[in-house]
KEKELO-132845 format. One line per 10 residues: number of its first residue (from 1); their letters; for each residue x, y, z of N, C-alpha, C. Coordinates in steps of 0.1 Angstrom, whole numbers, always signed. Each point is the difference from the previous one (the first is absolute). Layout:
N
NUM> a> X/Y/Z/X/Y/Z/X/Y/Z; ...
END
This chain:
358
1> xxxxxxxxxx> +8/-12/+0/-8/+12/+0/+9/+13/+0; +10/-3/+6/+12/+14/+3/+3/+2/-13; +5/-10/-8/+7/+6/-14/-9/+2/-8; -14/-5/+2/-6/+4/-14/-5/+15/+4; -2/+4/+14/+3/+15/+2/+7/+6/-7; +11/-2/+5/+15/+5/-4/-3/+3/-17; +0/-13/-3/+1/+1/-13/-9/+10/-10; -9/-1/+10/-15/+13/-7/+6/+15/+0; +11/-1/+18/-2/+19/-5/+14/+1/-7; +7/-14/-5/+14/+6/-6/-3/+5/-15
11> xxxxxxxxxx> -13/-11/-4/-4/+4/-16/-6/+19/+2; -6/+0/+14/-8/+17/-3/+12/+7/+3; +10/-4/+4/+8/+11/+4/+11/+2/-14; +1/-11/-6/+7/-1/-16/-7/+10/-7; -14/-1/+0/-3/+3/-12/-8/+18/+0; +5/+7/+10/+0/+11/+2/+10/+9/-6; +12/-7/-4/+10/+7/-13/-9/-7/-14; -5/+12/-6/-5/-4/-10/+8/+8/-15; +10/+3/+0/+9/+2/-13/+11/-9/-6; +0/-9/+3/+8/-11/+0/-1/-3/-13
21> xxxxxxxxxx> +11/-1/-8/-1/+0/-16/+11/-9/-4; -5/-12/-5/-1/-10/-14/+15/+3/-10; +11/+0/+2/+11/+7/-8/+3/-11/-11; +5/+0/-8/+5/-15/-12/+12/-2/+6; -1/-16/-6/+13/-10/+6/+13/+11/-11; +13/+0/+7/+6/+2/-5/+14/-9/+4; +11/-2/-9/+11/-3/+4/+9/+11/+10; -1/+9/-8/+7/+8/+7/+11/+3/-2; +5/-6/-13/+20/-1/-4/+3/+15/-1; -4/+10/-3/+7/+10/-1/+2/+6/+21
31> xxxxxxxxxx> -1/-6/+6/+0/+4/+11/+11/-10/+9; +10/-6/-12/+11/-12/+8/+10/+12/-15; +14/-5/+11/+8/+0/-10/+7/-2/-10; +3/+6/-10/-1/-6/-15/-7/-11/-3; -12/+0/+2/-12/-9/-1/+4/-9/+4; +3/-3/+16/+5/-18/+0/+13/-3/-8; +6/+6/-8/+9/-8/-5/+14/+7/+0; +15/-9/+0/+11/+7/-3/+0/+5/-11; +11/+11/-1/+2/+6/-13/+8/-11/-4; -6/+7/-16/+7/-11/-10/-2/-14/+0
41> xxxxxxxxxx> -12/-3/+8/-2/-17/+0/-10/-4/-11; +5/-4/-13/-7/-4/-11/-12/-9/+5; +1/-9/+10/-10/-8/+2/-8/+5/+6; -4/+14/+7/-10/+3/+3/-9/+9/-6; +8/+1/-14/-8/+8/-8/-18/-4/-2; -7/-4/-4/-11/+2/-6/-9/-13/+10; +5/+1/+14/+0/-9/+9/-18/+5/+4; -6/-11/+5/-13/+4/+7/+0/+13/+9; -7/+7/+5/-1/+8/+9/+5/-10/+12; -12/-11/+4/-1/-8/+11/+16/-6/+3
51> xxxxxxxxxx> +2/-4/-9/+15/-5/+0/+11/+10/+8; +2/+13/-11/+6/+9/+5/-1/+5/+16; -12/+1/+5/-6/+2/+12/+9/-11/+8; -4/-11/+1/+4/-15/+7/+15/+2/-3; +6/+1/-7/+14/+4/+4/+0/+10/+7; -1/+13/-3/+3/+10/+9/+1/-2/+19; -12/-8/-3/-3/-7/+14/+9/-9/+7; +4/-6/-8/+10/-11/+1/+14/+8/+5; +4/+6/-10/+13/+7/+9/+0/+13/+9; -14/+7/+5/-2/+5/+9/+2/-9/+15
61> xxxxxxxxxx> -9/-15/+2/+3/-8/+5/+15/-6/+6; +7/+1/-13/+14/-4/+5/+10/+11/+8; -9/+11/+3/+10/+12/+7/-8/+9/+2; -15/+2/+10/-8/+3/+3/+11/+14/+14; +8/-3/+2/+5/+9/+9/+3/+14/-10; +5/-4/-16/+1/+15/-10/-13/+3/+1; -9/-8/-4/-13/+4/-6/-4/+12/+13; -1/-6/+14/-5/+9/+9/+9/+6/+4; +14/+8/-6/+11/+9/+7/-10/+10/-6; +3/+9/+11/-2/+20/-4/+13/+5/+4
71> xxxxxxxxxx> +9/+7/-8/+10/+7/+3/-4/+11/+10; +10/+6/+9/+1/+10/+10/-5/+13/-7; -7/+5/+3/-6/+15/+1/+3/+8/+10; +5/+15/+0/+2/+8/+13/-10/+7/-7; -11/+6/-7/-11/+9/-3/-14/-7/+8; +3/+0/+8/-8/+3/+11/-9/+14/+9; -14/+6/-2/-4/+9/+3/-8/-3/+14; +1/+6/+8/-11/-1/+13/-8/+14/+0; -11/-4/+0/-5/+15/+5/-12/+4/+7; -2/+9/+6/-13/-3/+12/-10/+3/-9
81> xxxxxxxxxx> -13/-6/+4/-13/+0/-11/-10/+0/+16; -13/+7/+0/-7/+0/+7/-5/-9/+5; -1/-15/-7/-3/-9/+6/+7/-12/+2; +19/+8/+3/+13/-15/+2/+9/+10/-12; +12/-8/+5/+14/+4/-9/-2/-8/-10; +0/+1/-10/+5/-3/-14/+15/-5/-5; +3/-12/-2/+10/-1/-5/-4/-2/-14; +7/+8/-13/+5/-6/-11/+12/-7/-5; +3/-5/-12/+5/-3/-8/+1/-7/-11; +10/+1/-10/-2/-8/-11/-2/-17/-1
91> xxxxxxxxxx> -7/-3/-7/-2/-15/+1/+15/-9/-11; -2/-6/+3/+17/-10/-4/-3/-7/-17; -16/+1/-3/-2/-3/-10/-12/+9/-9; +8/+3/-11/-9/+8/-6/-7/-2/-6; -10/+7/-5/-15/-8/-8/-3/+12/-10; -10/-3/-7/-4/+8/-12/-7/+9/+8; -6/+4/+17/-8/+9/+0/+4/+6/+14; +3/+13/-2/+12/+6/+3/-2/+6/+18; -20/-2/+2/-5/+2/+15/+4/-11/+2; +2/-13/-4/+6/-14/+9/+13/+1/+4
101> xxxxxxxxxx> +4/+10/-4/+20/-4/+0/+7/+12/+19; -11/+3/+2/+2/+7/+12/-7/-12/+16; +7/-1/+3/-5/-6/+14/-1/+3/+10; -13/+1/+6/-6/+6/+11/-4/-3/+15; +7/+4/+8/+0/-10/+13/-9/+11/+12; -7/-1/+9/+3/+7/+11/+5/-11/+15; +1/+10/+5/+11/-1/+13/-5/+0/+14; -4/-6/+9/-6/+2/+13/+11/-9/+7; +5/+12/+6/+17/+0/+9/-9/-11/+15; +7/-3/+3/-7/-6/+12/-3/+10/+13
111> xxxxxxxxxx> -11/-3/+9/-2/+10/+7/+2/-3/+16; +0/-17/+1/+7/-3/+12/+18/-4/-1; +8/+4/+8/+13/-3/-1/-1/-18/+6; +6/-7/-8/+2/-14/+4/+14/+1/+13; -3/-12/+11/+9/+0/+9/+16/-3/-8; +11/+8/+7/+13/-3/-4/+8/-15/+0; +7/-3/-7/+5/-13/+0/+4/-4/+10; -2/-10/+5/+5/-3/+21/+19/-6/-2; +0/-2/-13/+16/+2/-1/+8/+8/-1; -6/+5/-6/+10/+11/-8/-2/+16/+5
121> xxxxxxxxxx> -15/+1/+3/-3/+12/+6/-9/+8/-10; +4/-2/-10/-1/+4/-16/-19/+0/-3; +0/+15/-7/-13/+2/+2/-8/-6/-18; -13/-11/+4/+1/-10/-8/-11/+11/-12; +4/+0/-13/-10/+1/-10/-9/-8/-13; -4/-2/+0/-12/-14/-8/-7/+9/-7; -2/-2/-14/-8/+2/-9/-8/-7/-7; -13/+0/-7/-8/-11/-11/-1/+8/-8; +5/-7/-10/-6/+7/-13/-14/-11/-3; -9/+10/-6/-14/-2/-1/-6/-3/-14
131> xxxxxxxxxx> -6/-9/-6/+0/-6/-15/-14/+0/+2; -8/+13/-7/-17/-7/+4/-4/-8/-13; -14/+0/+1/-7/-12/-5/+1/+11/-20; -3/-11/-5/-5/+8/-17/-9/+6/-2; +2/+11/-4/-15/+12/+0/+1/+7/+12; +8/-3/+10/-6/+8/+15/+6/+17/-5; -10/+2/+6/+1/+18/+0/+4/+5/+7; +11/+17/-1/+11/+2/+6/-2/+4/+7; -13/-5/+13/-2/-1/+14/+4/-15/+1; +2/-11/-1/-2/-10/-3/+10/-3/+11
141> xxxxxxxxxx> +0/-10/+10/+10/-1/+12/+4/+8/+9; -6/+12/-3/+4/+13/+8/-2/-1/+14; -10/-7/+5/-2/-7/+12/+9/-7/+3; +3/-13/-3/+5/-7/+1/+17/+5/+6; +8/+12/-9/+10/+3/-2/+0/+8/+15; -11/+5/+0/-3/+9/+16/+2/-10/+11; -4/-13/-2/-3/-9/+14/+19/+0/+2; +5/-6/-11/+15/-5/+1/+10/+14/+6; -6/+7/-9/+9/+12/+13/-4/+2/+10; -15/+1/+9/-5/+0/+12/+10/-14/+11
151> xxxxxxxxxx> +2/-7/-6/+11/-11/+1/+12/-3/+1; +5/+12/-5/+18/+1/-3/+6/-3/-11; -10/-3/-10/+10/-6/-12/-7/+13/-12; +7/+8/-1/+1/+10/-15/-4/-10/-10; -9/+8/-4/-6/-5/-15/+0/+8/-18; -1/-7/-4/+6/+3/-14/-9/+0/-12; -12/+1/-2/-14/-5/-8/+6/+4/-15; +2/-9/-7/+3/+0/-19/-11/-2/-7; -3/+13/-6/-9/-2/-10/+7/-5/-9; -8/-15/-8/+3/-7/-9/-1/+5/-12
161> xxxxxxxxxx> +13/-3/-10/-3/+4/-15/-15/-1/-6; -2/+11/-7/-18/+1/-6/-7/+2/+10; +2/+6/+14/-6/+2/+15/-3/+12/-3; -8/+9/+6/-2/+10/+4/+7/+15/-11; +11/+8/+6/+5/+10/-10/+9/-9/-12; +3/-11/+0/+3/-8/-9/-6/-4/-12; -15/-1/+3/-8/-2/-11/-2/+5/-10; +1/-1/-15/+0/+10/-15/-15/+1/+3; -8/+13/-11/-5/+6/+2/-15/-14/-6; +9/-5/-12/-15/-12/-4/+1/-8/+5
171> xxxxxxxxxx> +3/-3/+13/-5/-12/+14/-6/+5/+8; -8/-9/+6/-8/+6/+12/+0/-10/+7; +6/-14/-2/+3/-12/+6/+15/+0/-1; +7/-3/+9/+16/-8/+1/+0/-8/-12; -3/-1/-6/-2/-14/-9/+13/-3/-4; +11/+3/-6/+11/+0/-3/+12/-12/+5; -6/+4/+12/+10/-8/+9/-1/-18/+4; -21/+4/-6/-5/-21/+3/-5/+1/-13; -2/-3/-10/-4/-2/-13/+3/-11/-13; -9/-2/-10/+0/-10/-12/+9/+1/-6
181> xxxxxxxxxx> +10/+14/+2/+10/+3/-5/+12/-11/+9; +9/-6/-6/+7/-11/+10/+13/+8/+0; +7/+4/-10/+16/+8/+7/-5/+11/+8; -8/+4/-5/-3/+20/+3/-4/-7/+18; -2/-12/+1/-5/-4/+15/+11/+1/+9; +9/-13/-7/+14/-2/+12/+10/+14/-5; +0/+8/-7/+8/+12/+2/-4/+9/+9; -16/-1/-4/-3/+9/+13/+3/+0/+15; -2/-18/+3/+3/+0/+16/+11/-4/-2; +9/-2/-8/+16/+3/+7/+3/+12/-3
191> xxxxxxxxxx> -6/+11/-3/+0/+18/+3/-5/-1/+13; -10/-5/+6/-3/+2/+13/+10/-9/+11; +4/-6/-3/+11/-7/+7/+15/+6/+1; +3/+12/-15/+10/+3/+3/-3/+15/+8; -14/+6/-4/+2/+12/+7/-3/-6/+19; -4/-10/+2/+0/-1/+16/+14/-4/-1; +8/-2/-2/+16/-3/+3/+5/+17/+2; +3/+7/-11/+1/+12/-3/-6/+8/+19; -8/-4/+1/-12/+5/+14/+6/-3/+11; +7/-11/+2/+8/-8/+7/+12/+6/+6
201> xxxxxxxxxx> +5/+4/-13/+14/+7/-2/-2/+13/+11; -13/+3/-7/+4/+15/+7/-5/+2/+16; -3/-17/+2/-8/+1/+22/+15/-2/+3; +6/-9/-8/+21/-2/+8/+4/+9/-1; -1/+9/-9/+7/+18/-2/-6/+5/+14; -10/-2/+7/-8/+12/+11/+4/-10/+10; +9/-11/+2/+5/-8/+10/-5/-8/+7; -14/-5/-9/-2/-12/+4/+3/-15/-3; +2/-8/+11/+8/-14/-1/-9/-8/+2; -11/+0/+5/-12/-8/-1/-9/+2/-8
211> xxxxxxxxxx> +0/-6/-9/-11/+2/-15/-8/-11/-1; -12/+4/-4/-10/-11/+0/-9/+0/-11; -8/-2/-6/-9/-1/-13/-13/-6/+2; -14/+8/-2/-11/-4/+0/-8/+4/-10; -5/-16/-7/-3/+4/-11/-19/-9/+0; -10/+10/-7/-14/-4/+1/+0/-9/-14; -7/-11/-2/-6/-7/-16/+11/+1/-4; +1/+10/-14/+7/+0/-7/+13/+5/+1; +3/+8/+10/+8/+7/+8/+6/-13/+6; -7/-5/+9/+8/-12/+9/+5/-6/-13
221> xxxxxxxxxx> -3/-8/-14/+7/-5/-8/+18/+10/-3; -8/+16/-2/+15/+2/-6/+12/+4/+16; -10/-3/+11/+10/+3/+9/+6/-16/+4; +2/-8/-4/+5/-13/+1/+10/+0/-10; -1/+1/-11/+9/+9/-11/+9/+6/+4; -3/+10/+5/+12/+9/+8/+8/-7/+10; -7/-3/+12/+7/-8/+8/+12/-11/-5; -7/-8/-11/+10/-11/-4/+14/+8/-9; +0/+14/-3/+11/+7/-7/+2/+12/+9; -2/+1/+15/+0/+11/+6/+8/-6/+13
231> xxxxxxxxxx> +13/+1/+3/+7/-5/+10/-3/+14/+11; -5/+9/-3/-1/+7/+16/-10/-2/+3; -13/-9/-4/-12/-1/+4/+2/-11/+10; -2/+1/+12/+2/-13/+12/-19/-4/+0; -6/+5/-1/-15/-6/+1/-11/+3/-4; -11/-10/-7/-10/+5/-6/-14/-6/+0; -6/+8/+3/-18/-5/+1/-6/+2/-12; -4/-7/-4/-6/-4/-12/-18/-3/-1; -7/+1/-2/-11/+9/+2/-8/-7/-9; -7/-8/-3/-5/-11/-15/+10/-2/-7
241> xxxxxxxxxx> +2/-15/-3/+11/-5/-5/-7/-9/-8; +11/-6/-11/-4/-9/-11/+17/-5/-4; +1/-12/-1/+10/-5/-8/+7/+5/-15; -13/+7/-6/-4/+2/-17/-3/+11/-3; +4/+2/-7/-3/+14/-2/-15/-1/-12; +1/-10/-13/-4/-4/-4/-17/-6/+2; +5/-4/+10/-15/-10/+6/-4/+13/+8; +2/+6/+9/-14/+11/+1/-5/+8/-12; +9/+2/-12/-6/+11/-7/-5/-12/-11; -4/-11/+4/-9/-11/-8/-10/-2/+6
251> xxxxxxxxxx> +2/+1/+11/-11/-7/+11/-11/+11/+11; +6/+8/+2/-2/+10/+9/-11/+13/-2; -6/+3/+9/-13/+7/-3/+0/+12/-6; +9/+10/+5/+8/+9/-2/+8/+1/-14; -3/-12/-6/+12/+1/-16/-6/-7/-8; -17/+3/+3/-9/-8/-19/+5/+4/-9; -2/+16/-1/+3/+7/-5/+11/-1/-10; +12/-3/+3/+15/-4/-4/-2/-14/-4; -7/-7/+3/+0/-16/-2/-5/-1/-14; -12/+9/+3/-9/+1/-15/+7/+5/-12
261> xxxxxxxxxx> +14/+6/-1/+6/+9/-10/+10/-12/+3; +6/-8/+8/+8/-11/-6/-9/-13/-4; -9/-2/+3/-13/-12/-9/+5/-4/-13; -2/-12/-3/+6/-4/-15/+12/+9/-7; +10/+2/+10/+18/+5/-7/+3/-5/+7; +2/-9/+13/+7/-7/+7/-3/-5/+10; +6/-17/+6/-6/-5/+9/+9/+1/+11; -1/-5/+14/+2/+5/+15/+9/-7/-1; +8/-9/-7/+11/-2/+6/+11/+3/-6; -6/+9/-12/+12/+9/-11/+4/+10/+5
271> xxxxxxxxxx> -12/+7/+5/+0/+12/+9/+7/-2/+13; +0/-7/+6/+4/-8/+13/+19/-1/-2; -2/-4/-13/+16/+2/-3/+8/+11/-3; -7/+6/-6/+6/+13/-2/-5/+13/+9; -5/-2/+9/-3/+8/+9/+13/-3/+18; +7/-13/-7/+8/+3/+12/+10/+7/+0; +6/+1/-2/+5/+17/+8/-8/+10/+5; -11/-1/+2/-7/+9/+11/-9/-12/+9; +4/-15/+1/-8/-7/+5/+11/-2/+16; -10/+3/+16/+9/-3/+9/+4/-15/+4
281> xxxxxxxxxx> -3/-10/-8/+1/-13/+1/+15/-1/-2; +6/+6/-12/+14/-1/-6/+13/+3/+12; -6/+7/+9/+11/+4/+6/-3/-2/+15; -3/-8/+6/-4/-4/+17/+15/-3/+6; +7/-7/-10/+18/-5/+4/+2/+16/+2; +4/+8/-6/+4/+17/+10/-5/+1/+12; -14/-4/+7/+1/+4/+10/+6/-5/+11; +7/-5/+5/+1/-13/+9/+6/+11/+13; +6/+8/-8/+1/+7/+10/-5/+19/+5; -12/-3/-3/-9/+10/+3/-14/-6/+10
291> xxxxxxxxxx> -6/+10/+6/-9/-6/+8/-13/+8/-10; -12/-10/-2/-8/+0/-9/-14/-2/+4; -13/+10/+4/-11/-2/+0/-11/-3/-7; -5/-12/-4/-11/-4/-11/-14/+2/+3; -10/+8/-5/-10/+5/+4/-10/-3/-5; -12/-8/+0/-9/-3/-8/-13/+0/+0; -11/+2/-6/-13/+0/+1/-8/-10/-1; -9/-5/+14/-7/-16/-5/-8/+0/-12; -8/+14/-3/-12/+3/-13/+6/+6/-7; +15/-1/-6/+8/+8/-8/-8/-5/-14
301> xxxxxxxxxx> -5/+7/-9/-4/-4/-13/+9/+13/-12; +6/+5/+7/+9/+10/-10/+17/-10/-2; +0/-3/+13/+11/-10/+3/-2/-15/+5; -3/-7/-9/-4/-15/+2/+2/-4/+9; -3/-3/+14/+2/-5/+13/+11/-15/-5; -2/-11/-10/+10/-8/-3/+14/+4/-6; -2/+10/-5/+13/+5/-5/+9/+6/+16; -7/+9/+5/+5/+5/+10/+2/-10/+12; -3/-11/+4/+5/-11/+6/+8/-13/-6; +2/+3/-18/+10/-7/-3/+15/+4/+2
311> xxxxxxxxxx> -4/+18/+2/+15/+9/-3/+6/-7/+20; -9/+1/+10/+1/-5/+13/+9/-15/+2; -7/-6/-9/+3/-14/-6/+15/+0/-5; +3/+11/-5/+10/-1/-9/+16/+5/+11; -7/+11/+6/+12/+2/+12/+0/-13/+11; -9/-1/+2/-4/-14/+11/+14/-13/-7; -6/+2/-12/+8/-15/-6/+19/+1/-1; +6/+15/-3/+12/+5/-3/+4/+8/+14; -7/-6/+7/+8/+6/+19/+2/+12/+0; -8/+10/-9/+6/+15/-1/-9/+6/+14
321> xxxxxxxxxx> +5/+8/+7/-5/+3/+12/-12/+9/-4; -7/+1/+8/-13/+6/-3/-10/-3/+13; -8/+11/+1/-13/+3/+6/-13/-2/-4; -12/-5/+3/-17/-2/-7/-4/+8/+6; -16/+11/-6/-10/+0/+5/-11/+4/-9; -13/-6/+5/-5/-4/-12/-13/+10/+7; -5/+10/-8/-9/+9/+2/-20/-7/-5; -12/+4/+13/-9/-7/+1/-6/+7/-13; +2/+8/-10/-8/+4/-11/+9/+1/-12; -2/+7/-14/+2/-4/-9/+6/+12/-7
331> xxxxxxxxxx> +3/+4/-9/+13/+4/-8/-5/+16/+4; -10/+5/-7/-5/+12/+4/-4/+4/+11; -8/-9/+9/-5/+0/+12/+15/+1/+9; +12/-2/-2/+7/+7/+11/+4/+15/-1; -7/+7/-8/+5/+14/-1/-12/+3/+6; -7/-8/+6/-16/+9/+9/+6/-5/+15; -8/+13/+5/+0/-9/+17/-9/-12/-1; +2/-3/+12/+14/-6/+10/+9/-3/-5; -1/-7/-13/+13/-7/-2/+13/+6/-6; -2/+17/-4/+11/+5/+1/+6/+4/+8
341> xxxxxxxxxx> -5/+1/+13/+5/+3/+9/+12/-12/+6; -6/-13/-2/+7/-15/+2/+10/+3/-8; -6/+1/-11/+17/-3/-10/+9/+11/+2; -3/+9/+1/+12/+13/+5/+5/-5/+12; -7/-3/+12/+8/-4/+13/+9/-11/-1; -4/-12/-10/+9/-15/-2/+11/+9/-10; +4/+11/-6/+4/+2/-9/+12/+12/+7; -7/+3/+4/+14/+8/+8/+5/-8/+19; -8/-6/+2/+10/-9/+10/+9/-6/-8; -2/-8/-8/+10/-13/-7/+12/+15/-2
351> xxxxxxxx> -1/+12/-7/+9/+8/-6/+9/+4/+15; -8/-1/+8/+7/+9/+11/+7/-11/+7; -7/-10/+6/+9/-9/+7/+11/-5/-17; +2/+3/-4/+13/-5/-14/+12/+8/-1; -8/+9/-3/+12/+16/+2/+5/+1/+12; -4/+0/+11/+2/+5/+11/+5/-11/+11; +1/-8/-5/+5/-14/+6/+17/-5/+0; +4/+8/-13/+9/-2/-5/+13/+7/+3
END
């Protein structure tokens, strides 16, 4: 009786975004490097799209540490804004649309001082950087970002590529970043992976040594991402999870839309393949030594409750350390009370006792 609740107000609460628009399947090759292929390689001349793609993937795969490097940036801006400091800067990867290429963070400094190290004396600083969900609006976590500094841990909220002042003027959805389009997809979130690195950079520039990463849905995906190529990241809560990147945007309530513009161009396990480099399955061996919160919804229908207990499954089976908690409502239903209030408090304990432990 609980889930078929659940499951009634996740469909009314879906279906309250009503602009959700149908895009054509695309490959996407002009959005990889020399289309997938070396220079000068005769054999990939007049090669399939699909082909070219499946390679590119293939040697992204063999050195996923290039793919997600962002070189060092010192153009960094902070500036006070009426409601939080503003940090800017340039993103690490450029795109054809020239409001994505600026990255936009705000800043909520912490507002309780955490106790001093009982060794050292040494007065301790902890930060999260904050990955919200897709589509959230640039109030989106603002709460959230407030609880963790009420806490001691400075917070760091990234508006995601195609987010907010990021967005070109003919979107009115993120669409860019989850879409039928398959390169224009994983370039996107490894733009969002490299500007939270870039983000990273600049909390160890303001001296902090405890860094942490919390990321919502789609956010938790690309903040696992990060973490597995982010050595100053010591810990991360992860907020709806999925093994696949693939299988939610097949399966998932939240991504008909997209499913329906890949329909007859390609089946789940094509996509499944060439969507890993943004899949967190690929990379669980990185964490072994980070401490890792998995967070999940029993009425998840945006995020398949089996997917999200196989990714459990999957640290459970590879001894990677990790934390459960599994939330009494469903994907949308934890951004309402009560249960956002639950998930914020399981979400900055795990952050606080991690950072602050250490």
């Amino acid at each position: 009786m609980l889930q078929a609740i659940f499951h009634a107000w996740e469909h009314r609460l879906a279906s309250v975004t009503t602009d959700r628009v149908v895009r054509p399947f695309e490959w996407g090759l002009d959005w990889i490097p020399q289309n997938g292929r070396t220079p000068g390689d005769p054999q990939a001349e007049g090669s399939a799209p699909s082909a070219v793609l499946s390679g590119w993937v293939s040697r992204v795969m063999a050195d996923t540490d290039a793919f997600f490097s962002a070189p060092p940036t010192d153009e960094y801006l902070l500036s006070a804004e009426a409601d939080g400091d503003l940090l800017t800067f340039p993103s690490a990867l450029v795109t054809p649309h020239e409001t994505n290429n600026t990255v936009y963070c705000r800043y909520f400094p912490a507002t309780v001082r955490l106790k001093p190290d009982a060794t050292t004396g040494a007065t301790r600083k902890a930060a999260v950087l904050v990955l919200p969900q897709w589509n959230a609006d640039v109030g989106g976590h603002a709460g959230l970002c407030r609880l963790l500094a009420w806490s001691g841990l400075s917070a760091l909220r990234l508006s995601l590529p195609y987010h907010d002042q990021r967005m070109p003027p003919e979107l009115h959805r993120a669409d860019y970043i989850v879409s039928a389009n398959i390169a224009r997809t994983l370039q996107i979130c490894r733009q969002a992976v490299l500007d939270a690195r870039r983000a990273i950079a600049w909390l160890a520039s303001q001296g902090y040594t405890r860094i942490g990463i919390l990321g919502t849905s789609l956010g938790s995906c690309l903040s696992l991402l990060t973490t597995a190529h982010e050595p100053l990241i010591k810990a991360q809560a992860l907020n709806h999870i999925s093994p696949h990147f693939a299988d939610v945007v097949w399966r998932g309530l939240s991504t008909r839309h997209v499913r329906d513009g890949l329909d007859g161009h390609i089946d789940l396990d094509f996509l499944r393949a060439l969507w890993r480099p943004i899949s967190p399955r690929w990379y669980l061996e990185r964490l072994r030594d980070r401490r890792t919160l998995l967070v999940y919804a029993r009425y998840d229908l945006t995020f398949p409750v089996d997917l999200s207990r196989d990714l459990v499954h999957a640290f459970a089976e590879l001894n990677v350390p990790h934390e459960v908690a599994v939330l009494p409502c469903g994907h949308y239903s934890s951004g309402k009370a009560p249960f956002k209030f639950l998930d914020g408090w399981i979400l900055t304990r795990f952050l606080k006792k991690q950072l602050t432990a250490m």
